[in-house]
PyMOL Python script that loads the backbone (N, CA, C, O; Angstrom):
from pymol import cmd

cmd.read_pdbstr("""\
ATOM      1  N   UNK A   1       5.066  -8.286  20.802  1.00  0.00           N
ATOM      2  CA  UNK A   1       6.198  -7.646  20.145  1.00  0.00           C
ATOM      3  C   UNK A   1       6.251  -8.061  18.683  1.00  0.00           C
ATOM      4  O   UNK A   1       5.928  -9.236  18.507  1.00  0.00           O
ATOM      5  N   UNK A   2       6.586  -7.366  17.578  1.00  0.00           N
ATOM      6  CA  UNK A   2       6.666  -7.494  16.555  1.00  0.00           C
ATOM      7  C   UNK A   2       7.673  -8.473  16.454  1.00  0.00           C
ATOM      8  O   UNK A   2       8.336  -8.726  17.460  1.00  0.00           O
ATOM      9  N   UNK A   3       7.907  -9.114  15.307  1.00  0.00           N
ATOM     10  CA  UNK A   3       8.930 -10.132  14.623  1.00  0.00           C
ATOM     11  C   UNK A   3       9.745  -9.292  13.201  1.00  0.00           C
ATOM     12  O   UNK A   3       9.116  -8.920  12.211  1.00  0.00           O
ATOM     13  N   UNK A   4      11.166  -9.121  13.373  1.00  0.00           N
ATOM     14  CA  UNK A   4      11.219  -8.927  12.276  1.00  0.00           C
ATOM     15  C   UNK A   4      12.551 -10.018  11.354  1.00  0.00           C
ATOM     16  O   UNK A   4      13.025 -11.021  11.888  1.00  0.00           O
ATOM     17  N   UNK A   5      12.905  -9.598  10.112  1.00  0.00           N
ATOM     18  CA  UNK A   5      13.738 -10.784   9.763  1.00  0.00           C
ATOM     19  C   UNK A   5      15.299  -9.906   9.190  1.00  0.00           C
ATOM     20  O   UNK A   5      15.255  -8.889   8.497  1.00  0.00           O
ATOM     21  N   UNK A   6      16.356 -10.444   9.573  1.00  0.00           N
ATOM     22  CA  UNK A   6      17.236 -10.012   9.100  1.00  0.00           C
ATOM     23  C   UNK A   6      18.278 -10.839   8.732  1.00  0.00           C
ATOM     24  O   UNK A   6      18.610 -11.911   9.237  1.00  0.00           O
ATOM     25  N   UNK A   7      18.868 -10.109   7.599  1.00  0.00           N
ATOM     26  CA  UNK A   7      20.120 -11.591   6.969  1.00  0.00           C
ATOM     27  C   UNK A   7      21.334 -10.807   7.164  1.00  0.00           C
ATOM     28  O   UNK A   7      21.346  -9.665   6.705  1.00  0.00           O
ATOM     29  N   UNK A   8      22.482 -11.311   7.855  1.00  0.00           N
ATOM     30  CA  UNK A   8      23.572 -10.843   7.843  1.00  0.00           C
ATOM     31  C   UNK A   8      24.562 -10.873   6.981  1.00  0.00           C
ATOM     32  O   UNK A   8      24.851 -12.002   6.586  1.00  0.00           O
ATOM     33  N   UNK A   9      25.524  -9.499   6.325  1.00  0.00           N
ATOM     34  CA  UNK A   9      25.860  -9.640   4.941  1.00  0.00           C
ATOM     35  C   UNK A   9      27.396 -10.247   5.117  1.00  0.00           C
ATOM     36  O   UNK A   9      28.156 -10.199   4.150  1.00  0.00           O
ATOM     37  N   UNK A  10      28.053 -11.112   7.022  1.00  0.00           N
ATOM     38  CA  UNK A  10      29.032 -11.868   7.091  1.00  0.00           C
ATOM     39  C   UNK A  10      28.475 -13.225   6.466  1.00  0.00           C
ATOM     40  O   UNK A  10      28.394 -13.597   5.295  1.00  0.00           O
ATOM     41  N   UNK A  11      28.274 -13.567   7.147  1.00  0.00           N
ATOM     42  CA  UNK A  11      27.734 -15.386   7.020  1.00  0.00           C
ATOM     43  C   UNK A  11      26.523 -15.939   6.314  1.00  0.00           C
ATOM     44  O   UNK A  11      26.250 -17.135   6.223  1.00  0.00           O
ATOM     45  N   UNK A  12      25.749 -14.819   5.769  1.00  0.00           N
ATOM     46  CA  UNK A  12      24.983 -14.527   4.627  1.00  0.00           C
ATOM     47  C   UNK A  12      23.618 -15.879   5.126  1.00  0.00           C
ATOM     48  O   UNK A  12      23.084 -16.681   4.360  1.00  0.00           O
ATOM     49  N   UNK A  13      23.349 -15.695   6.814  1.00  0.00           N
ATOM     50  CA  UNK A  13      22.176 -16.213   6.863  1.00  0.00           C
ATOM     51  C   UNK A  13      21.245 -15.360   7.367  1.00  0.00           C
ATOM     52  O   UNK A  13      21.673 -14.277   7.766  1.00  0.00           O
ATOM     53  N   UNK A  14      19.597 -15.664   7.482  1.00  0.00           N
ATOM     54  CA  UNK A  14      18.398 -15.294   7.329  1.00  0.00           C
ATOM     55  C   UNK A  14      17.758 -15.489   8.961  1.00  0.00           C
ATOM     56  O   UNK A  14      17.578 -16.679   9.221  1.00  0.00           O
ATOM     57  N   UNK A  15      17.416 -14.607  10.008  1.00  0.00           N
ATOM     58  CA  UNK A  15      16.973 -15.097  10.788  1.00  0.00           C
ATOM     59  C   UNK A  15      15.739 -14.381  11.472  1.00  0.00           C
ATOM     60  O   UNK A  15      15.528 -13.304  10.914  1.00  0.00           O
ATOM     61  N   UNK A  16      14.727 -14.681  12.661  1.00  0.00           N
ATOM     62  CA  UNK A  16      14.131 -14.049  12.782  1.00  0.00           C
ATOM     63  C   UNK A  16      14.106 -13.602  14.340  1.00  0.00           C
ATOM     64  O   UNK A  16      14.551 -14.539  15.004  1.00  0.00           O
ATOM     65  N   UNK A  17      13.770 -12.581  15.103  1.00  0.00           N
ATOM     66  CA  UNK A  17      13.719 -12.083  16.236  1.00  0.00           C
ATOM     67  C   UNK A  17      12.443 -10.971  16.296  1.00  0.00           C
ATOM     68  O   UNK A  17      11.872 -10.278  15.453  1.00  0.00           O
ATOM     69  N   UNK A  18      12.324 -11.158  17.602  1.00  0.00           N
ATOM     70  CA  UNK A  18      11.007 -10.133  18.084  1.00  0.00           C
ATOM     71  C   UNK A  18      12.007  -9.173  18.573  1.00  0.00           C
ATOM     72  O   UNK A  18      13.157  -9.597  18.689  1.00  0.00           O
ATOM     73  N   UNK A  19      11.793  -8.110  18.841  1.00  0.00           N
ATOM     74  CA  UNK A  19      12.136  -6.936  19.517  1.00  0.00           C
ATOM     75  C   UNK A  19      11.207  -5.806  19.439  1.00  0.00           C
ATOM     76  O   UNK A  19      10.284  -6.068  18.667  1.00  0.00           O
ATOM     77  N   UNK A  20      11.113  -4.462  20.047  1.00  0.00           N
ATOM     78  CA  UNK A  20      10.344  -3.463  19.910  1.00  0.00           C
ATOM     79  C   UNK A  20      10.313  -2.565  18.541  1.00  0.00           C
ATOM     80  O   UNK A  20      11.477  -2.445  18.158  1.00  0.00           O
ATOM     81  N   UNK A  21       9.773  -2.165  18.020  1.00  0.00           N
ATOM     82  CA  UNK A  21       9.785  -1.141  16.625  1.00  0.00           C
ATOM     83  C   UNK A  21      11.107  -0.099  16.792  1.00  0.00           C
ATOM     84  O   UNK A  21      11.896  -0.016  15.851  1.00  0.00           O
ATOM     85  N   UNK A  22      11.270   0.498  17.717  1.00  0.00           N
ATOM     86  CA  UNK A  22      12.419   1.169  17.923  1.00  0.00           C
ATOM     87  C   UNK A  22      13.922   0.946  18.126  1.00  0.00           C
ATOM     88  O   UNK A  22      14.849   1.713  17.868  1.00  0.00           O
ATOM     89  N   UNK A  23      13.947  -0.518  18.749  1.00  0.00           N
ATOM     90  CA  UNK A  23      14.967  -1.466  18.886  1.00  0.00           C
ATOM     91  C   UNK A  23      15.593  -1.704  17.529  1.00  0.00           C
ATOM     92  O   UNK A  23      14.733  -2.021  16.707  1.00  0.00           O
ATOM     93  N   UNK A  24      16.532  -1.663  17.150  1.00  0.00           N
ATOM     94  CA  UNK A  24      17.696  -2.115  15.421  1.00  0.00           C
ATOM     95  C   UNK A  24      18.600  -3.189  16.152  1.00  0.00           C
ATOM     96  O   UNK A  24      19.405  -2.941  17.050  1.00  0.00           O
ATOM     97  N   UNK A  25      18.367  -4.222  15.695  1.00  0.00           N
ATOM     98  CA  UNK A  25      19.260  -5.302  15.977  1.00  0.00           C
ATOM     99  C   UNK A  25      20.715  -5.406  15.440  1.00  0.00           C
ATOM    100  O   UNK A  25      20.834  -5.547  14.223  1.00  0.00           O
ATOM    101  N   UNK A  26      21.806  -5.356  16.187  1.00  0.00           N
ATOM    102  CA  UNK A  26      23.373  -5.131  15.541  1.00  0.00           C
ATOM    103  C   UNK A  26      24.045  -6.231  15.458  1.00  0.00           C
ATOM    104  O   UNK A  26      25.036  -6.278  14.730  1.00  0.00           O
ATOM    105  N   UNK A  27      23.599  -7.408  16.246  1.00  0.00           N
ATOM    106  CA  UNK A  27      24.411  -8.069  16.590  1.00  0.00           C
ATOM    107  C   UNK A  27      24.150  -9.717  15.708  1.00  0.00           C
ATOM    108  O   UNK A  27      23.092 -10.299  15.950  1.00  0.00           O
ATOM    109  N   UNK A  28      24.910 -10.211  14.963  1.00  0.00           N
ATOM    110  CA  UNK A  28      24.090 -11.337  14.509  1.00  0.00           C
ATOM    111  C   UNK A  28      24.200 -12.716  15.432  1.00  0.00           C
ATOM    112  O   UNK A  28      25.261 -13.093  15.929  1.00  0.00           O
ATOM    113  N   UNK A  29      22.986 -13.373  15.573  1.00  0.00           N
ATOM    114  CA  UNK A  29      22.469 -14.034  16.433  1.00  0.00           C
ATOM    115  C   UNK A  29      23.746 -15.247  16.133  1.00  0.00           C
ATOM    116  O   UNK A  29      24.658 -15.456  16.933  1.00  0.00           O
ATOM    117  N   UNK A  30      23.589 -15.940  14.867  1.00  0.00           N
ATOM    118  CA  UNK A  30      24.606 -17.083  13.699  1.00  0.00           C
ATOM    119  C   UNK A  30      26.098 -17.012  14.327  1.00  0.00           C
ATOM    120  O   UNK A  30      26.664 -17.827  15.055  1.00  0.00           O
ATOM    121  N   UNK A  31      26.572 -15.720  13.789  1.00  0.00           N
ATOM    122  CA  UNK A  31      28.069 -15.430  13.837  1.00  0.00           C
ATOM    123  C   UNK A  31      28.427 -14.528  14.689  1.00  0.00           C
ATOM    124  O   UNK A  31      29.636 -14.308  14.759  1.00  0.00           O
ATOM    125  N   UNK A  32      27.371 -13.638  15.702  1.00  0.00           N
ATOM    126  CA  UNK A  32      27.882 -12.865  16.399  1.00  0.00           C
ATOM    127  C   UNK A  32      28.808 -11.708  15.663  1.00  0.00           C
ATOM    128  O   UNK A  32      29.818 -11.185  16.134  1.00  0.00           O
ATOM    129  N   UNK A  33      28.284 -11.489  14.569  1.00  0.00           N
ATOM    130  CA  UNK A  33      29.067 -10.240  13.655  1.00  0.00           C
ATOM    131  C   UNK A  33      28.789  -9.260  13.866  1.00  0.00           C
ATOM    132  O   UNK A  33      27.586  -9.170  13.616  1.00  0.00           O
ATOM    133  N   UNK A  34      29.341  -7.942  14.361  1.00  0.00           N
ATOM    134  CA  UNK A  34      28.562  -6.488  14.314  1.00  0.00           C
ATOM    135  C   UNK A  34      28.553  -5.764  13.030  1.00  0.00           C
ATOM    136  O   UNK A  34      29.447  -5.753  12.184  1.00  0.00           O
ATOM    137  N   UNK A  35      27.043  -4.965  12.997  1.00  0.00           N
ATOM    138  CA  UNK A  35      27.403  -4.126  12.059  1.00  0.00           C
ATOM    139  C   UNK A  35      27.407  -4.804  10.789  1.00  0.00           C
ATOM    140  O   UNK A  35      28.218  -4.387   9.962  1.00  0.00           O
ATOM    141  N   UNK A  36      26.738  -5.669  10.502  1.00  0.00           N
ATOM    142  CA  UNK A  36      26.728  -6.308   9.058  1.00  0.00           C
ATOM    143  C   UNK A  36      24.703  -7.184   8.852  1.00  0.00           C
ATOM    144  O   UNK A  36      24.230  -7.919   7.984  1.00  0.00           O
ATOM    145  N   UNK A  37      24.270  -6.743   9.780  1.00  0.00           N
ATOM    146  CA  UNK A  37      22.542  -7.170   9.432  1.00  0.00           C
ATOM    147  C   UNK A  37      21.833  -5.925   8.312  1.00  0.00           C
ATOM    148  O   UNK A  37      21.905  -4.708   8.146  1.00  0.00           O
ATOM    149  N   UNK A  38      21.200  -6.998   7.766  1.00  0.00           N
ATOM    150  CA  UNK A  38      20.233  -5.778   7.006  1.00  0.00           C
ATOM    151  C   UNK A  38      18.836  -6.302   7.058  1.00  0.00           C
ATOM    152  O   UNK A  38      18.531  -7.210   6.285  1.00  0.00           O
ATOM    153  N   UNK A  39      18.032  -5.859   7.823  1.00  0.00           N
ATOM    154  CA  UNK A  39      16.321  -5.879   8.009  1.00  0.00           C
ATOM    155  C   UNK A  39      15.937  -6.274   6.746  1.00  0.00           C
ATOM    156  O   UNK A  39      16.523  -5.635   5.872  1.00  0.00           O
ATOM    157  N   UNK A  40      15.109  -7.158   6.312  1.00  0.00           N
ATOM    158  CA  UNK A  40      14.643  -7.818   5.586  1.00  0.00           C
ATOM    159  C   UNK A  40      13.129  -7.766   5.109  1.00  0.00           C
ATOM    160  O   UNK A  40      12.340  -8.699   5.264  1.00  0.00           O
ATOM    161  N   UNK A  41      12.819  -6.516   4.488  1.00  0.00           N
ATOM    162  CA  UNK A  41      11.231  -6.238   4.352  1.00  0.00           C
ATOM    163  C   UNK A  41      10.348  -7.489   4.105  1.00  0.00           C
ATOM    164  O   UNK A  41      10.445  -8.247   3.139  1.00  0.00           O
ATOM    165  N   UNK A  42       9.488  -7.581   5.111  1.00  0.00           N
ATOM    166  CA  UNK A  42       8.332  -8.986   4.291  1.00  0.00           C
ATOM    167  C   UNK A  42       6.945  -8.113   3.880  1.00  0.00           C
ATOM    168  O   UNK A  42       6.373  -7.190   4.459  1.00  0.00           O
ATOM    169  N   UNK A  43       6.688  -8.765   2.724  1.00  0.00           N
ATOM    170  CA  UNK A  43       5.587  -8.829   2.396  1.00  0.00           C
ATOM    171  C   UNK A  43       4.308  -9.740   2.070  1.00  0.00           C
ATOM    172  O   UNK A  43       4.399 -10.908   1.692  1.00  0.00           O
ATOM    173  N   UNK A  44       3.351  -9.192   2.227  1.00  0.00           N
ATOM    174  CA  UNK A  44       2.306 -10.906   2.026  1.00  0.00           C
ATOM    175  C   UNK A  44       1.370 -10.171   0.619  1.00  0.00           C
ATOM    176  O   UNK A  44       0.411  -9.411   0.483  1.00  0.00           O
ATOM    177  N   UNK A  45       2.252 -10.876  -0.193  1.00  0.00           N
ATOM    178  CA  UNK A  45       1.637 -10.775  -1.702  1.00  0.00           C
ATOM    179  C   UNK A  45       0.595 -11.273  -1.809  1.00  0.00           C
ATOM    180  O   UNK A  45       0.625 -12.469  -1.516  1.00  0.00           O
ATOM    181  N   UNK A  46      -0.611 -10.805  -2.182  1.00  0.00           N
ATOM    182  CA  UNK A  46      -1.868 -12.215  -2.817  1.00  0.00           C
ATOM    183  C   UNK A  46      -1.841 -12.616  -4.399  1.00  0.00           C
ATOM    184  O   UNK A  46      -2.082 -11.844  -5.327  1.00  0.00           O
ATOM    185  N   UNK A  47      -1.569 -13.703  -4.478  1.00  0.00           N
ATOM    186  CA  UNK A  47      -1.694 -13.988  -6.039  1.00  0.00           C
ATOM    187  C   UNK A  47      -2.945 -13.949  -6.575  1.00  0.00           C
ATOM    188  O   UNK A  47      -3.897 -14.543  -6.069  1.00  0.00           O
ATOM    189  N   UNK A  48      -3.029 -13.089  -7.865  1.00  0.00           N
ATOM    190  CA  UNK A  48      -4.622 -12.906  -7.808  1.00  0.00           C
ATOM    191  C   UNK A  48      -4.794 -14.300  -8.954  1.00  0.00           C
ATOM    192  O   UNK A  48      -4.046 -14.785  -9.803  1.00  0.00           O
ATOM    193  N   UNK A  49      -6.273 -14.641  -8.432  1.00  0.00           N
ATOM    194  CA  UNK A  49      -6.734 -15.656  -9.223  1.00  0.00           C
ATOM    195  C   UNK A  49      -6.296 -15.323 -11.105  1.00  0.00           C
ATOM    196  O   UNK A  49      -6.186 -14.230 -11.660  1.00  0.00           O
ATOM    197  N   UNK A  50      -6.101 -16.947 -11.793  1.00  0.00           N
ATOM    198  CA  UNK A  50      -5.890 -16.619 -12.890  1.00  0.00           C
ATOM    199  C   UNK A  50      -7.731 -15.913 -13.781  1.00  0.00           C
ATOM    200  O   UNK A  50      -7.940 -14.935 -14.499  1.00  0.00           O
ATOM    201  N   UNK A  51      -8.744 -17.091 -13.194  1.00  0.00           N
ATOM    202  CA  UNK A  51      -9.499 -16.601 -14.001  1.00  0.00           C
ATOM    203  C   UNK A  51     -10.109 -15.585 -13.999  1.00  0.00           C
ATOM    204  O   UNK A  51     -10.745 -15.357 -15.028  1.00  0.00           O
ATOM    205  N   UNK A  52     -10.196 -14.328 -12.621  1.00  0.00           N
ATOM    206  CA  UNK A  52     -10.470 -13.194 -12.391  1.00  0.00           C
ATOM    207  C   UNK A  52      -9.638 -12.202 -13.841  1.00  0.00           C
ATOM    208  O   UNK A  52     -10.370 -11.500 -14.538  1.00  0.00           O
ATOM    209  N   UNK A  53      -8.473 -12.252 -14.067  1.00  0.00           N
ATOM    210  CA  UNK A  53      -7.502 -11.475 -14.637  1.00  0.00           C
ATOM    211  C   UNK A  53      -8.105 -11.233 -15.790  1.00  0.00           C
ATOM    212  O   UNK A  53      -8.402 -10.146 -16.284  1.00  0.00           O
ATOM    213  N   UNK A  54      -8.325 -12.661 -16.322  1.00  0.00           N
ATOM    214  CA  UNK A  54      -9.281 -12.393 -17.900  1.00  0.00           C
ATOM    215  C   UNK A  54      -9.931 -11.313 -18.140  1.00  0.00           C
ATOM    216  O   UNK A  54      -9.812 -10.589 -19.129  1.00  0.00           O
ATOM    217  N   UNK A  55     -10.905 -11.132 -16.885  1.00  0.00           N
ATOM    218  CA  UNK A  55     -11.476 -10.540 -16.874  1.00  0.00           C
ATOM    219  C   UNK A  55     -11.993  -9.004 -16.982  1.00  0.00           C
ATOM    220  O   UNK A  55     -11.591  -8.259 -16.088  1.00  0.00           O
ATOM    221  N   UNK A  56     -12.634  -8.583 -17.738  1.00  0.00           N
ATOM    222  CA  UNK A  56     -12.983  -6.926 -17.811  1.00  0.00           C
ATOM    223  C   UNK A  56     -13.486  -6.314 -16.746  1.00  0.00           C
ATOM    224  O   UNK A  56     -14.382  -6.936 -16.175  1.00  0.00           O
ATOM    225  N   UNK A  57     -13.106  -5.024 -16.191  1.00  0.00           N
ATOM    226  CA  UNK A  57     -14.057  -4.792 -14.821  1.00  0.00           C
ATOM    227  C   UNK A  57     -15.129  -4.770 -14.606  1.00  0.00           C
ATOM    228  O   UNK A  57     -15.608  -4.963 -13.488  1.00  0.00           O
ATOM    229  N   UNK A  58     -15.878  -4.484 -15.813  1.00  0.00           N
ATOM    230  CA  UNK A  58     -17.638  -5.075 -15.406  1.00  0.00           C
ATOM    231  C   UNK A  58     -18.241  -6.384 -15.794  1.00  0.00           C
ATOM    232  O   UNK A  58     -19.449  -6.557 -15.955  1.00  0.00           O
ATOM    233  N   UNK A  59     -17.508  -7.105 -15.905  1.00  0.00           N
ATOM    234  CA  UNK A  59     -17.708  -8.490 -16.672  1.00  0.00           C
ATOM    235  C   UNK A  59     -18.551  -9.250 -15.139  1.00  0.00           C
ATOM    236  O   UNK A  59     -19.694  -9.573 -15.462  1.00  0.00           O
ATOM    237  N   UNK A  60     -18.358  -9.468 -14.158  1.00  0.00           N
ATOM    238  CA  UNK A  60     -19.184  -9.748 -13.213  1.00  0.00           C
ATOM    239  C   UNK A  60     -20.878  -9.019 -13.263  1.00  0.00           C
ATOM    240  O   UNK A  60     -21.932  -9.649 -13.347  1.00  0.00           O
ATOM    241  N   UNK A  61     -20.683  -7.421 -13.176  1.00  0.00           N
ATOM    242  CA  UNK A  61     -22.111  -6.963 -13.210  1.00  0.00           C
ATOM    243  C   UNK A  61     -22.725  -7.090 -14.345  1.00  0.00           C
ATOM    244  O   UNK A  61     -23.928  -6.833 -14.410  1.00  0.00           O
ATOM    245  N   UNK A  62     -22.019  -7.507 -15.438  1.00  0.00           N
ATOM    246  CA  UNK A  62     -22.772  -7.659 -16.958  1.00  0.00           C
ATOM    247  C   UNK A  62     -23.231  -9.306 -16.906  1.00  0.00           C
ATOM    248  O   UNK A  62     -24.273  -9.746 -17.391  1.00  0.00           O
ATOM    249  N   UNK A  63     -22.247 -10.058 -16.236  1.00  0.00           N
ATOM    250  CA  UNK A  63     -23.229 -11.089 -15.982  1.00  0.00           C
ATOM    251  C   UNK A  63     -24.612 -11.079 -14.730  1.00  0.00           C
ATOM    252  O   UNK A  63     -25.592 -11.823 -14.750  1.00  0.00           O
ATOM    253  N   UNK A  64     -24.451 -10.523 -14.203  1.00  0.00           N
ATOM    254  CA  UNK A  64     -25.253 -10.806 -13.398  1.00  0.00           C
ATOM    255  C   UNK A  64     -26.671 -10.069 -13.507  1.00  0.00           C
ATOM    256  O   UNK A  64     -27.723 -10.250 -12.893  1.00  0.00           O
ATOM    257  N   UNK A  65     -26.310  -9.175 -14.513  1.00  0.00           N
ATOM    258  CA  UNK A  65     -27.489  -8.278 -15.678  1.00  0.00           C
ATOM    259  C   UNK A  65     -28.302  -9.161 -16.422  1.00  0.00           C
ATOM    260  O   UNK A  65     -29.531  -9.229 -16.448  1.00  0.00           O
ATOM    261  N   UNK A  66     -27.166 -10.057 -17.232  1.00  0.00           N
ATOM    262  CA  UNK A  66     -27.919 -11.059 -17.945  1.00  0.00           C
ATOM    263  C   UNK A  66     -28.621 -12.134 -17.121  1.00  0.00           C
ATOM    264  O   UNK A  66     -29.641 -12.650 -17.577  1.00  0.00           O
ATOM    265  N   UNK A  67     -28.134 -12.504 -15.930  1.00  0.00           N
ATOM    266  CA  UNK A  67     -28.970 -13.419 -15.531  1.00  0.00           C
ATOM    267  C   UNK A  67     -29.957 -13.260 -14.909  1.00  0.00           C
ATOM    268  O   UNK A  67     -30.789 -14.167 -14.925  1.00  0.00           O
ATOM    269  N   UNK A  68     -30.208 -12.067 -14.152  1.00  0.00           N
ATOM    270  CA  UNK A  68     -31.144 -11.163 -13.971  1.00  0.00           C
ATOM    271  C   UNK A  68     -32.530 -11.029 -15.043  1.00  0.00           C
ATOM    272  O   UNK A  68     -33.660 -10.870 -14.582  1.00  0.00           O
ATOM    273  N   UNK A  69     -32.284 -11.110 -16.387  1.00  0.00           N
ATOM    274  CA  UNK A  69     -33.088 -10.667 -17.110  1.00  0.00           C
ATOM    275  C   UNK A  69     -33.616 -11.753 -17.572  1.00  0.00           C
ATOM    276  O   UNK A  69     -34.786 -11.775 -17.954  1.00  0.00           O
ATOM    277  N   UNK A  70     -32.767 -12.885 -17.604  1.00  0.00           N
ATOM    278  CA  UNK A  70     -33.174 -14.557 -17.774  1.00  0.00           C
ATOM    279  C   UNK A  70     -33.836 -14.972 -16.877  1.00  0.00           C
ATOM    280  O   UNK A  70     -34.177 -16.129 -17.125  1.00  0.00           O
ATOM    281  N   UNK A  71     -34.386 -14.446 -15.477  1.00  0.00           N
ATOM    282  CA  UNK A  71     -35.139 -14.873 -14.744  1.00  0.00           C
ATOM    283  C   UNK A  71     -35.867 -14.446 -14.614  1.00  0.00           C
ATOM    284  O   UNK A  71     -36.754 -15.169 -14.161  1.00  0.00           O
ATOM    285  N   UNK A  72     -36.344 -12.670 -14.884  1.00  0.00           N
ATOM    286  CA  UNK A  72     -37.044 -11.887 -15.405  1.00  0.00           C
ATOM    287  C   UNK A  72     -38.191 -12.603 -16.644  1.00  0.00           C
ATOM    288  O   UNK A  72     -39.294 -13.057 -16.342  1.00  0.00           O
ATOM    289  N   UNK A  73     -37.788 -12.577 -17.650  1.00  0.00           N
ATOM    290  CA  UNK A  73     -38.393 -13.477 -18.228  1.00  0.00           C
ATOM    291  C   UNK A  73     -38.852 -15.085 -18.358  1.00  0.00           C
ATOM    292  O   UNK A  73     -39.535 -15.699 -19.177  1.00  0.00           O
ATOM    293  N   UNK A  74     -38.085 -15.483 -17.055  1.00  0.00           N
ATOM    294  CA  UNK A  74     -38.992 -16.961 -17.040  1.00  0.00           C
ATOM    295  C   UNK A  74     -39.896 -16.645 -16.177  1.00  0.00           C
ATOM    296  O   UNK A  74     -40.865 -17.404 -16.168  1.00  0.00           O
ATOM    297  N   UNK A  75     -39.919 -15.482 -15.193  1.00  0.00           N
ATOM    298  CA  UNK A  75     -41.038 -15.482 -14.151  1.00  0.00           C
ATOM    299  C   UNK A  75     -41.827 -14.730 -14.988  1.00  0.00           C
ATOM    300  O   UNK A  75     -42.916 -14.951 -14.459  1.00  0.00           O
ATOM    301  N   UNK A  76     -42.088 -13.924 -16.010  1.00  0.00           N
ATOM    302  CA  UNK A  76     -43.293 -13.567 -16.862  1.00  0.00           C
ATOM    303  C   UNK A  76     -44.099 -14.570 -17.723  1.00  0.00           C
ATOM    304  O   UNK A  76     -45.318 -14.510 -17.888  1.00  0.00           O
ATOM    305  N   UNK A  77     -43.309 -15.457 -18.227  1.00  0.00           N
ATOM    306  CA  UNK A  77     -44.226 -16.758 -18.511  1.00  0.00           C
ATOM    307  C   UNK A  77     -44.769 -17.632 -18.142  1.00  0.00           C
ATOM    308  O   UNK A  77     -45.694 -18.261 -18.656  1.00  0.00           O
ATOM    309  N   UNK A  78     -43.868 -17.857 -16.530  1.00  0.00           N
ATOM    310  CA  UNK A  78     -45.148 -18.409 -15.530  1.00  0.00           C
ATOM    311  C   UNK A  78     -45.930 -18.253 -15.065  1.00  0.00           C
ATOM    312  O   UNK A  78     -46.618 -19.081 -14.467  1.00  0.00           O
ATOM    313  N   UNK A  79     -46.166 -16.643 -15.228  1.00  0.00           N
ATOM    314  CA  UNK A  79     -47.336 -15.591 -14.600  1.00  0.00           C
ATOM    315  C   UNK A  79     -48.159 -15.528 -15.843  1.00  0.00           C
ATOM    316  O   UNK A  79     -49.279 -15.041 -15.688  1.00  0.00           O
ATOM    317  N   UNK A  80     -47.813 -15.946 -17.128  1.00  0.00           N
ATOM    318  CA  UNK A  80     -48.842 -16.144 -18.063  1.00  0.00           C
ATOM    319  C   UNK A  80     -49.411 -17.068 -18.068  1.00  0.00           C
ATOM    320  O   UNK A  80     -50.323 -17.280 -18.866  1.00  0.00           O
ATOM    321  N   UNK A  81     -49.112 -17.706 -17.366  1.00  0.00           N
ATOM    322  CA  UNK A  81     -49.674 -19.203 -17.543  1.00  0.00           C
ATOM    323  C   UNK A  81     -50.591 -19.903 -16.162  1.00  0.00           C
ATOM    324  O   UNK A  81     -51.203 -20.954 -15.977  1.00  0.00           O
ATOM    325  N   UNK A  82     -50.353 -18.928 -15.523  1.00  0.00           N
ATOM    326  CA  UNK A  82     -50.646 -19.002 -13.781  1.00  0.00           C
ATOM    327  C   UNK A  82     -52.165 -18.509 -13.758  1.00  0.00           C
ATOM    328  O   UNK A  82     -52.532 -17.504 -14.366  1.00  0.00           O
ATOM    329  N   UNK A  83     -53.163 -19.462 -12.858  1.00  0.00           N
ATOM    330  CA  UNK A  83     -54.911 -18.649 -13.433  1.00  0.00           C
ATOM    331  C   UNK A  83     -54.751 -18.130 -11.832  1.00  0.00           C
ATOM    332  O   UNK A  83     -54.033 -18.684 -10.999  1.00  0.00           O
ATOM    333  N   UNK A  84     -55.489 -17.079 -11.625  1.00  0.00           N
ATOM    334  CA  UNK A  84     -55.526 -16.352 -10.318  1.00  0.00           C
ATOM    335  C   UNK A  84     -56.982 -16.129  -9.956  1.00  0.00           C
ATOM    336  O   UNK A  84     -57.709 -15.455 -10.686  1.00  0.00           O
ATOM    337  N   UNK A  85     -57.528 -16.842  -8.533  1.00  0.00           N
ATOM    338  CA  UNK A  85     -58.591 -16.592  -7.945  1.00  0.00           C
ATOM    339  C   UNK A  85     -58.961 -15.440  -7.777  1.00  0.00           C
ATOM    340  O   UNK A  85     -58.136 -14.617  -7.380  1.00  0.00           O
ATOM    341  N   UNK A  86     -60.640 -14.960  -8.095  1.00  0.00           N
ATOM    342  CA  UNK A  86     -61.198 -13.451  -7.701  1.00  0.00           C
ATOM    343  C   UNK A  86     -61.624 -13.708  -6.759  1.00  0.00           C
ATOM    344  O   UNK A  86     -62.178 -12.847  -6.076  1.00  0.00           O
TER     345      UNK A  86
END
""", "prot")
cmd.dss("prot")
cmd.show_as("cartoon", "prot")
cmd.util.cbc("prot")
cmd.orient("prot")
């Protein structure tokens, strides 16, 4: 069963209960108040990393271009330098 959260706008506390999706809870659990809950949307925010943000949207594939090409060229100078059996 789902969980959902509701704060009642008598006694102005926060609580949580399972019930079915179709089920509306009236009654507050605290004070036994009718008619005064209000469902309490949750959300699960992700904080995005700070040092991602800096960032430009191709700033990952532009590095990984450059390092690409830095290894590119160290493996051509070891192949210059490399003697190969006939």
């Amino acid at each position: 069963m789902p969980r959902y959260t509701y704060r009642c706008e008598n006694c102005k506390e926060v609580f949580e209960i399972n019930h079915g999706m179709f089920f509306e809870q009236e009654v507050c659990v605290k004070c036994s108040a009718n008619d005064c809950l209000v469902k309490v949307p949750v959300f699960n925010i992700k904080k995005q990393d700070e040092t991602h943000s800096e960032k430009r949207v191709g700033a990952v594939v532009d590095e990984f271009i450059q390092d690409a090409k830095q290894d590119l060229k160290k493996q051509r100078k070891e192949l210059k330098t490399e003697i190969f059996d006939k």
